[in-house]
Structure formats: C-alpha cells, structure tokens
C-alpha positions in Angstrom: -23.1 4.0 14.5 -25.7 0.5 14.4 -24.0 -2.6 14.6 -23.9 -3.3 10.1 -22.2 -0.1 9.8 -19.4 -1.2 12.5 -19.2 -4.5 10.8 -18.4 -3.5 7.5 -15.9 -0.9 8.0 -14.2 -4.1 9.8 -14.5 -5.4 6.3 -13.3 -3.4 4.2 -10.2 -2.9 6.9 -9.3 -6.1 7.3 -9.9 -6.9 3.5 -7.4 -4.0 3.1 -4.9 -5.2 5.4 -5.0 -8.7 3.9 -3.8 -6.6 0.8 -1.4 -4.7 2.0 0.0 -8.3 4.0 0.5 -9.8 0.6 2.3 -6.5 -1.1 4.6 -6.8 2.4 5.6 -10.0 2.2 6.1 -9.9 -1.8 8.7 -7.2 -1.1 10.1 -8.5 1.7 11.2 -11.5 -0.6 12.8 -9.3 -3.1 14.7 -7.5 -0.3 16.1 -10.6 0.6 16.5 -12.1 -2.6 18.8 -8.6 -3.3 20.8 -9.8 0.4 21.5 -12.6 -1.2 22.6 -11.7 -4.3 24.6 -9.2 -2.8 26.6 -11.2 -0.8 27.1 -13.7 -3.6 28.4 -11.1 -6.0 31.8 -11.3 -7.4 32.1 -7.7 -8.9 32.3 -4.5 -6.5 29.8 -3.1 -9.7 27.4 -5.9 -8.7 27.4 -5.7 -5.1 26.7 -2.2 -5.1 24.1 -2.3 -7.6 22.2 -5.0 -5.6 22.9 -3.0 -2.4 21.1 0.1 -4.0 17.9 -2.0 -5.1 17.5 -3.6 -1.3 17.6 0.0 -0.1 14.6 0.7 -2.6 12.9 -2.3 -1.5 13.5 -1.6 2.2 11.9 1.9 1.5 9.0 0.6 0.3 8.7 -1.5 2.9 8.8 1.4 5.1 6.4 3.7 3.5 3.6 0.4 4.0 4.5 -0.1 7.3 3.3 3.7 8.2 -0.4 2.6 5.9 -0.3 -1.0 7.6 0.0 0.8 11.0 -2.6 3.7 10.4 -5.3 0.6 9.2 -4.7 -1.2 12.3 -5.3 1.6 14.4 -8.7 1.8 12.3 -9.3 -1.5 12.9 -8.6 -1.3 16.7 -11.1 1.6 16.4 -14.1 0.0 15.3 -13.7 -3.1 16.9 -14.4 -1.4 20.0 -17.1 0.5 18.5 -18.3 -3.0 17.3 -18.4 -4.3 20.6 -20.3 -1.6 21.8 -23.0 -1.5 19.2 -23.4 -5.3 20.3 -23.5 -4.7 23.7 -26.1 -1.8 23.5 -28.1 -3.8 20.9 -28.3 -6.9 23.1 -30.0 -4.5 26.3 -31.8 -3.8 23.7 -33.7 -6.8 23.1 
C-alpha cells in the first residue's frame, strides 16, 4: 500500500482506540464505584446486589479488552507498513 493509505488506517485506529479508551475507563469507574459501595453496604441484600453489578461491569471490561487488544495489533501492523512505505518512498526521490 502508498504511504496515505498507511496513514489513514493509522487514523481511523488510533481514532478508534481513543474511543474505546474512554468506554474503558468510564466502566472502570463504575466497577469501582460498585467496590465501594459494596463494601460500605449494611444489608447482606445490598452487598450482593452491588457484587453482581461489578461482575457485569468487569465483564464488560473484559469483552473490550479482547477489541482494545485486536486494534492494537492493527495498529502495530500498519505502523510498520507505514514505515516502510516511507522508507521506500524516500529512495524514491
């Protein structure tokens, strides 16, 4: 692939990892807002229901780990092919 095509699926990845950054860190809040909760809960009822939305949240967080990890691997991917469309196009000229 030419050096535009490189740089904007670099784009588009990174623009999607930003994303999926922000949905990460959103739940990662929750999951400890629901630690917290949990331990400050006086009923049993309570505790457990705040122990079953953190495994929920921590699921989620799981299942956007796997995507986060796939679009780094893309991003690795063509940021070596980036650097070699450079390379190539610099003998070029």
């Amino acid at each position: 692939m030419n050096l535009t095509n490189e740089a904007a699926y670099l784009y588009v990845y990174s623009k999607d990892l930003i994303s999926l950054n922000k949905k990460l860190k959103g739940l990662s809040g929750k999951a400890e807002k629901h630690i917290y909760k949990h331990g400050k809960a006086t009923s049993e009822e309570d505790r457990l229901k705040h122990r079953t939305k953190h495994g929920k949240v921590v699921g989620k967080i799981q299942k956007l780990m796997v995507k986060h990890n796939e679009l780094l691997n893309k991003l690795r991917h063509h940021h070596v092919a980036y650097a070699h469309a450079l390379r190539a196009e610099h003998k070029v000229k």
